[in-house]
Biopython code that builds the backbone (N, CA, C, O; Angstrom):
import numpy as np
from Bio.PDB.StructureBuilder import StructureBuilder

atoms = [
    (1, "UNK", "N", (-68.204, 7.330, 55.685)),
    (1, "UNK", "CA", (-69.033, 6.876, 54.576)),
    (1, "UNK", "C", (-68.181, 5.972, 53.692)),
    (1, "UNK", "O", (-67.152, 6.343, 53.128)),
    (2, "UNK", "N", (-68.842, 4.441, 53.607)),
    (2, "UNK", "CA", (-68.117, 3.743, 52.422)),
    (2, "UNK", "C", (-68.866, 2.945, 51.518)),
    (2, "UNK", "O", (-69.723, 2.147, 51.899)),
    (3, "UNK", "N", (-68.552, 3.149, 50.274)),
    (3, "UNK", "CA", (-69.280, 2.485, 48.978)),
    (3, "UNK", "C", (-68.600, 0.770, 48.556)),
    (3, "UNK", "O", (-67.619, 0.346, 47.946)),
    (4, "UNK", "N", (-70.082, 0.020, 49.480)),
    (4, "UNK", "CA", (-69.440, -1.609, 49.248)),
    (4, "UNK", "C", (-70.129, -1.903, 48.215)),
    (4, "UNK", "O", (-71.154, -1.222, 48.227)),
    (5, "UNK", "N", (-70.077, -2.602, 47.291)),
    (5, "UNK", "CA", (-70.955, -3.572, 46.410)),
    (5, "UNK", "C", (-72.400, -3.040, 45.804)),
    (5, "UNK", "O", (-73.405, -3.672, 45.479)),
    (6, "UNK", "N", (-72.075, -1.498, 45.781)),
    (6, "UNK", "CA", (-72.979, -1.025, 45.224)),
    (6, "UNK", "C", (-73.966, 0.081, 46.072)),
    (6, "UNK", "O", (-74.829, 0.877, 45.700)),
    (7, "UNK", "N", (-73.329, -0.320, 47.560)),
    (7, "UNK", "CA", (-74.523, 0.767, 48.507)),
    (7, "UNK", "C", (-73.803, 1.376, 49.406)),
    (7, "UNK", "O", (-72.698, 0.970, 49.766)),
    (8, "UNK", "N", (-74.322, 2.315, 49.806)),
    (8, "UNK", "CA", (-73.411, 3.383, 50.728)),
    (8, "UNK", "C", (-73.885, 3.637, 52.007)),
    (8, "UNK", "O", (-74.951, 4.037, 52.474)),
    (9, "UNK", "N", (-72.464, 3.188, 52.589)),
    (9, "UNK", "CA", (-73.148, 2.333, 53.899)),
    (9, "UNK", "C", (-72.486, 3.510, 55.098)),
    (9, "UNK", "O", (-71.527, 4.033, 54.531)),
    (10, "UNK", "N", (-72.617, 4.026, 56.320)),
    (10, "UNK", "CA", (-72.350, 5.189, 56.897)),
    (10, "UNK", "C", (-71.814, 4.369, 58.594)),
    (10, "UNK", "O", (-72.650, 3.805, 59.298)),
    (11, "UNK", "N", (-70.850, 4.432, 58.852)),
    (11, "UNK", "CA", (-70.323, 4.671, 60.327)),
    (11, "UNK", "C", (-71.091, 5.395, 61.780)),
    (11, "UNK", "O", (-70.545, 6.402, 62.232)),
    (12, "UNK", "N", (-72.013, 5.001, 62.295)),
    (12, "UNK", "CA", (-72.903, 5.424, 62.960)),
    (12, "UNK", "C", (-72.846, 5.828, 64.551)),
    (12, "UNK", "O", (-73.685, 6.228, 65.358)),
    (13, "UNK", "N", (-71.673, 5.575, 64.597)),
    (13, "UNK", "CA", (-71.077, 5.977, 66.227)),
    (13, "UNK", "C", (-71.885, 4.693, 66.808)),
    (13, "UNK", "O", (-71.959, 3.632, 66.188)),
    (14, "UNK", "N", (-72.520, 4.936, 68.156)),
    (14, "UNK", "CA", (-72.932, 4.106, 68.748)),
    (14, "UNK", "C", (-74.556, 3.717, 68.129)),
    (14, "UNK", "O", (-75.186, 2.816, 68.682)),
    (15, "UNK", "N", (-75.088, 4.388, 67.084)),
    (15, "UNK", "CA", (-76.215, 3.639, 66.265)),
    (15, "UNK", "C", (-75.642, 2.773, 65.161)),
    (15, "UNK", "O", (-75.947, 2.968, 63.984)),
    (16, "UNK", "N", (-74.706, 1.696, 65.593)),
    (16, "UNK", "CA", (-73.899, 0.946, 64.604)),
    (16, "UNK", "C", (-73.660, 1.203, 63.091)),
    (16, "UNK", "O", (-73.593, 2.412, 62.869)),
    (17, "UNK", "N", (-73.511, 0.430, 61.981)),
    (17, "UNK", "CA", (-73.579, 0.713, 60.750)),
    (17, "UNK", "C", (-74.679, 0.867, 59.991)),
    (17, "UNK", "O", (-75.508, -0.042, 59.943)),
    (18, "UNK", "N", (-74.848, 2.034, 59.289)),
    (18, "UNK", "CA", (-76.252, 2.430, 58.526)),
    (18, "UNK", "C", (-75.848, 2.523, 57.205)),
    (18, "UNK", "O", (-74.786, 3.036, 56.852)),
    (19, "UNK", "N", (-76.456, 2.166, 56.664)),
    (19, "UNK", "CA", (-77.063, 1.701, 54.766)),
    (19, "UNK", "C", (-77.440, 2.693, 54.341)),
    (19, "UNK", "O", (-78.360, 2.917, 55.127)),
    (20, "UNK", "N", (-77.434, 3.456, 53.701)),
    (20, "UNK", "CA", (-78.324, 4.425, 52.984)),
    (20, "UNK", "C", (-79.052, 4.177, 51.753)),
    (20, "UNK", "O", (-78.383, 4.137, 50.720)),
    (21, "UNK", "N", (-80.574, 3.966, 51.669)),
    (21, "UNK", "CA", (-81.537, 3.514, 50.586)),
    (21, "UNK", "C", (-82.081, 4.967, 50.037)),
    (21, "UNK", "O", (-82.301, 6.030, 50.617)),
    (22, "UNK", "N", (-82.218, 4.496, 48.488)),
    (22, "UNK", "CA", (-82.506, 6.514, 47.925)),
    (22, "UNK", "C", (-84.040, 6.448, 49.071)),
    (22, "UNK", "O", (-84.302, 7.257, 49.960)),
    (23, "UNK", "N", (-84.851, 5.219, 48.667)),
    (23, "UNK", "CA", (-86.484, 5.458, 48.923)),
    (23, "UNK", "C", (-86.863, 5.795, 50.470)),
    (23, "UNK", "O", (-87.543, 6.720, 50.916)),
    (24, "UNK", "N", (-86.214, 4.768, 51.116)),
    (24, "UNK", "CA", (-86.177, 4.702, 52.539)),
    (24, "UNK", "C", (-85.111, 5.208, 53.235)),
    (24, "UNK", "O", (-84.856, 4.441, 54.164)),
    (25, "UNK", "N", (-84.215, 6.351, 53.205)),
    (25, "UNK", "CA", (-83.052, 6.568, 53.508)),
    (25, "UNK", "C", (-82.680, 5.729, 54.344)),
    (25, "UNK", "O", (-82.673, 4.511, 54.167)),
    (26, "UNK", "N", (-82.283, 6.412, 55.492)),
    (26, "UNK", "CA", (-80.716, 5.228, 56.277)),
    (26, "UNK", "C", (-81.783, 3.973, 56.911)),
    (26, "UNK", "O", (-83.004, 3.847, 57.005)),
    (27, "UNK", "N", (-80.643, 3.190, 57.259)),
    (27, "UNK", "CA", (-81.287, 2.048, 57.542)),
    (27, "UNK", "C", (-80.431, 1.377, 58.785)),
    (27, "UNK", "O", (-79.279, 1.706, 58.500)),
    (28, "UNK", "N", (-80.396, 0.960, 59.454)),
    (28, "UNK", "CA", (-79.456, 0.147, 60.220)),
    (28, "UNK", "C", (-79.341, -1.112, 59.857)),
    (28, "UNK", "O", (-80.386, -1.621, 59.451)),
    (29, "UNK", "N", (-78.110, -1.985, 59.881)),
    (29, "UNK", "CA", (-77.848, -2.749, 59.276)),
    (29, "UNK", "C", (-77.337, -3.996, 60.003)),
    (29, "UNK", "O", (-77.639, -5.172, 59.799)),
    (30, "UNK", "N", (-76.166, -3.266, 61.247)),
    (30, "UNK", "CA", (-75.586, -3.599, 62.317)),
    (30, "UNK", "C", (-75.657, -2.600, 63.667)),
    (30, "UNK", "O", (-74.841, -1.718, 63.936)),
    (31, "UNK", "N", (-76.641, -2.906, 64.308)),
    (31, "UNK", "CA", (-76.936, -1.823, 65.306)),
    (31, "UNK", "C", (-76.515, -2.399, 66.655)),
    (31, "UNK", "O", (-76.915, -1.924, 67.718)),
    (32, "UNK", "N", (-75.597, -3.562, 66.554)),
    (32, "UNK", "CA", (-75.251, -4.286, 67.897)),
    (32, "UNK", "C", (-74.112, -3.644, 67.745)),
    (32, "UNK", "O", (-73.472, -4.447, 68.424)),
    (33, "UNK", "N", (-73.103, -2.662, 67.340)),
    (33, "UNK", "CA", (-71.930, -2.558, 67.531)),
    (33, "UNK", "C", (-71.435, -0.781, 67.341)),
    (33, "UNK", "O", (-71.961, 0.063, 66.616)),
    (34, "UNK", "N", (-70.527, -0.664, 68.058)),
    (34, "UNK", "CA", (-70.432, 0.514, 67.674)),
    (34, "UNK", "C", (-69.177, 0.857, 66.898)),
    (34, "UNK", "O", (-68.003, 0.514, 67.046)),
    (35, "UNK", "N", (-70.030, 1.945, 65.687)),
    (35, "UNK", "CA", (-68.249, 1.942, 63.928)),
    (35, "UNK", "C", (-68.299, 3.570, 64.265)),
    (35, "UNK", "O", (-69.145, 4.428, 64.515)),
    (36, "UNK", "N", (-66.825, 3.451, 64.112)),
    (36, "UNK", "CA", (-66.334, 4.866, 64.188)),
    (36, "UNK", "C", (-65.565, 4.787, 63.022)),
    (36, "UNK", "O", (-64.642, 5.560, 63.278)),
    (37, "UNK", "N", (-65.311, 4.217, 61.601)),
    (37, "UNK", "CA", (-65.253, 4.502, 60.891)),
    (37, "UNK", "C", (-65.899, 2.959, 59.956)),
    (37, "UNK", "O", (-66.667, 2.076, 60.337)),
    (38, "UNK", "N", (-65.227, 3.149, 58.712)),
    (38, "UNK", "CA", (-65.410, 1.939, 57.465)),
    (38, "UNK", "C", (-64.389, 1.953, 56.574)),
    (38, "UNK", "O", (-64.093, 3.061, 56.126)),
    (39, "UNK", "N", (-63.469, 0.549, 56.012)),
    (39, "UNK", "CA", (-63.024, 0.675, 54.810)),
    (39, "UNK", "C", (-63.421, -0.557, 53.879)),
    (39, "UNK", "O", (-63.911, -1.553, 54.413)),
    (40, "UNK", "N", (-63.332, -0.538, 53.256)),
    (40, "UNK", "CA", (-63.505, -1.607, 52.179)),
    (40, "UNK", "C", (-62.608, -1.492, 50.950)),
    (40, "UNK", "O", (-61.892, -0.543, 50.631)),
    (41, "UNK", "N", (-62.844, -2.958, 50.165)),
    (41, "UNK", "CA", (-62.366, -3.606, 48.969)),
    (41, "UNK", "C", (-63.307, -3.895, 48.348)),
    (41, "UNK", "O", (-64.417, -3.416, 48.577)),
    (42, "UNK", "N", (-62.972, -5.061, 47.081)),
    (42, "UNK", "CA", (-64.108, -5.376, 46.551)),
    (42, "UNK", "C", (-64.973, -6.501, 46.796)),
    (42, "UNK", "O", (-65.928, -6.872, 46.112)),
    (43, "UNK", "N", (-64.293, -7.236, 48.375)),
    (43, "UNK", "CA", (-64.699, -8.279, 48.297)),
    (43, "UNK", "C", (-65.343, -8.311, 50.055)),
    (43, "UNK", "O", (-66.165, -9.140, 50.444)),
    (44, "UNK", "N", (-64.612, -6.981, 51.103)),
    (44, "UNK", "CA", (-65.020, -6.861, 52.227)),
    (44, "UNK", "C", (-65.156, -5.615, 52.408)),
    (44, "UNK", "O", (-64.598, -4.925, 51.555)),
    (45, "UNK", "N", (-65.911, -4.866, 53.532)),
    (45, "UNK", "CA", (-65.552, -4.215, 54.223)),
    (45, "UNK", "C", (-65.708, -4.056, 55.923)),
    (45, "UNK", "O", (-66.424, -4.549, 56.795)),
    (46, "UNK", "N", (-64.765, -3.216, 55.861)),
    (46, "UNK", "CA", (-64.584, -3.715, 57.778)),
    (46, "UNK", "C", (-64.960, -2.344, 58.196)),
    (46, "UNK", "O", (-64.710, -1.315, 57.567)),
    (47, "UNK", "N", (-65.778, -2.472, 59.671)),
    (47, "UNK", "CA", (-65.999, -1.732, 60.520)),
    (47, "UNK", "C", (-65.258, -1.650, 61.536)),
    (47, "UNK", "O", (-64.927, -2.772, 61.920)),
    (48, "UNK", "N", (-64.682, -0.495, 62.392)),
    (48, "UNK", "CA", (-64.149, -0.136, 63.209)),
    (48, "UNK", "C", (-64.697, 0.684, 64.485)),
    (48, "UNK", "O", (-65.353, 1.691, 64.217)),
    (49, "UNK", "N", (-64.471, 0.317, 66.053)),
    (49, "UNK", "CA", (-64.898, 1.560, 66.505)),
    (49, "UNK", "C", (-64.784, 0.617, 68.211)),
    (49, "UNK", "O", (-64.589, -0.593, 68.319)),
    (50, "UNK", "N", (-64.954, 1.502, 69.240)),
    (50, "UNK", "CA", (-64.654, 0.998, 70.942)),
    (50, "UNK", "C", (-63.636, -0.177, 70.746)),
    (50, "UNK", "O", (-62.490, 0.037, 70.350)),
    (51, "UNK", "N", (-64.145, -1.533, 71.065)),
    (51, "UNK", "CA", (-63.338, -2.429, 71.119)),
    (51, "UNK", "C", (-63.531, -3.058, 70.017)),
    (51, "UNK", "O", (-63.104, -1.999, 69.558)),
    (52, "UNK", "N", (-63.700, -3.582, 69.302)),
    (52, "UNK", "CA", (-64.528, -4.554, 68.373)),
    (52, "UNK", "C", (-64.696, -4.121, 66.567)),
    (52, "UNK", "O", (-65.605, -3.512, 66.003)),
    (53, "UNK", "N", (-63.405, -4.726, 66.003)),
    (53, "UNK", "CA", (-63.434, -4.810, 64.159)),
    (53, "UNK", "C", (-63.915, -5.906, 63.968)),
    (53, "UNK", "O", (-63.619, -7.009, 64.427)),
    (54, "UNK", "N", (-65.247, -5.343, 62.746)),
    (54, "UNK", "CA", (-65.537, -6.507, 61.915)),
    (54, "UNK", "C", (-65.848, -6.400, 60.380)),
    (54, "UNK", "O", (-65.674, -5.328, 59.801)),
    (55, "UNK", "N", (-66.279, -7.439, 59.766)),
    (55, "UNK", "CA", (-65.686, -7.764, 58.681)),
    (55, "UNK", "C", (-67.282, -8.477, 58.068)),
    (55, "UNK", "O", (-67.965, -9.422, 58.463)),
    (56, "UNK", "N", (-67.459, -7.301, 56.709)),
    (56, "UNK", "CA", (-68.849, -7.845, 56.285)),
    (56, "UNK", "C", (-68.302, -8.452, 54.830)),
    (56, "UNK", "O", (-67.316, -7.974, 54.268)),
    (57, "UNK", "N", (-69.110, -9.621, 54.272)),
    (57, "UNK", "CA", (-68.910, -9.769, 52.940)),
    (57, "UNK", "C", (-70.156, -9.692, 52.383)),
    (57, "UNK", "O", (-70.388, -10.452, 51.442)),
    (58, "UNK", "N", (-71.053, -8.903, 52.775)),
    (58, "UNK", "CA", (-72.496, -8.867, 52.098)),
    (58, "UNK", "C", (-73.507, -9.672, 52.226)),
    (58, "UNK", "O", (-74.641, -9.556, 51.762)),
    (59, "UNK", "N", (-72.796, -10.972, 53.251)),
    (59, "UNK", "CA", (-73.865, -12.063, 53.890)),
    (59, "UNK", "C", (-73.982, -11.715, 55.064)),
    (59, "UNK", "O", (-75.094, -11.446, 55.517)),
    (60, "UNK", "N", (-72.623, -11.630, 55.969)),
    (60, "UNK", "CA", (-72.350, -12.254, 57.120)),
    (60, "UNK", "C", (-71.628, -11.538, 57.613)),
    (60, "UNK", "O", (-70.977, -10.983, 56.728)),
    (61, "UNK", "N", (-71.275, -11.124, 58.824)),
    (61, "UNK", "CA", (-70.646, -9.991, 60.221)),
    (61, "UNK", "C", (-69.768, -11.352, 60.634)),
    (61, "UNK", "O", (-70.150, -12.502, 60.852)),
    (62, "UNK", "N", (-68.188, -10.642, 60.655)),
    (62, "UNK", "CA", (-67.091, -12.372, 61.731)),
    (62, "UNK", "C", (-66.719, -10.972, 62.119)),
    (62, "UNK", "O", (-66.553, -10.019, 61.358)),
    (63, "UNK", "N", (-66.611, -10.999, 63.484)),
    (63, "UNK", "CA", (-65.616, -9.835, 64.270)),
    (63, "UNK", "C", (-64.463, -10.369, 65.446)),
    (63, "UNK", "O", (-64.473, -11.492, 65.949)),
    (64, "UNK", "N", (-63.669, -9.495, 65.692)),
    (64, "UNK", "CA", (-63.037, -9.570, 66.533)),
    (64, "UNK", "C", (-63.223, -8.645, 67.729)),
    (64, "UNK", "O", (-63.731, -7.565, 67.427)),
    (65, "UNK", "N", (-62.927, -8.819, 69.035)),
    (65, "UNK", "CA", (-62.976, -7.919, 70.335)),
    (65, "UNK", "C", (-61.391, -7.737, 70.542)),
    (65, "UNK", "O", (-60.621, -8.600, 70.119)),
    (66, "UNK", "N", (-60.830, -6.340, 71.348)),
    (66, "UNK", "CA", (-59.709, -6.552, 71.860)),
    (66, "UNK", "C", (-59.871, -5.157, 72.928)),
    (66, "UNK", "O", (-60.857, -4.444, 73.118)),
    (67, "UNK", "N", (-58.684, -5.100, 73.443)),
    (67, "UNK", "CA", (-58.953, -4.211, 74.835)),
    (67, "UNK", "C", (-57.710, -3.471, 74.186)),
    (67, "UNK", "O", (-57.214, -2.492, 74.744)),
]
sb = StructureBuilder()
sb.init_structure("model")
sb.init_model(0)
sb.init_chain("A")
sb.init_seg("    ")
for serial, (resi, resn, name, xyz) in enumerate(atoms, 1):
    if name == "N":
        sb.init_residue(resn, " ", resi, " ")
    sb.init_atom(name, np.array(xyz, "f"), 0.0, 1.0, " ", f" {name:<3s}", serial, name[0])
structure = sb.get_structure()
């Protein structure tokens, strides 16, 4: 579980990264990837998990792959 820019966003194993909304609870956000965890700053946060870190700034997903 990590708190970016105001919303609390959850590590979803292979149901990628989920959002949590009070009204509509979770949400998927990034469901092409699989996060086994999250950290963030105030300006990113990155997902982790199989092969593949990436890097949200609240617009836009840039990732990397590696083996």
């Amino acid at each position: 579980i990590c708190l970016f820019k105001g919303g609390i966003y959850i590590a979803g194993s292979r149901d990628g990264v989920l959002k949590y909304d009070e009204k509509t609870g979770l949400q998927s956000v990034k469901p092409t990837v699989v996060s086994y965890g999250l950290v963030a700053d105030e300006h990113h946060m990155v997902s982790f998990g199989d092969k593949i870190a990436i890097r949200f700034n609240g617009e836009t997903w840039a990732g990397i792959k590696f083996d």
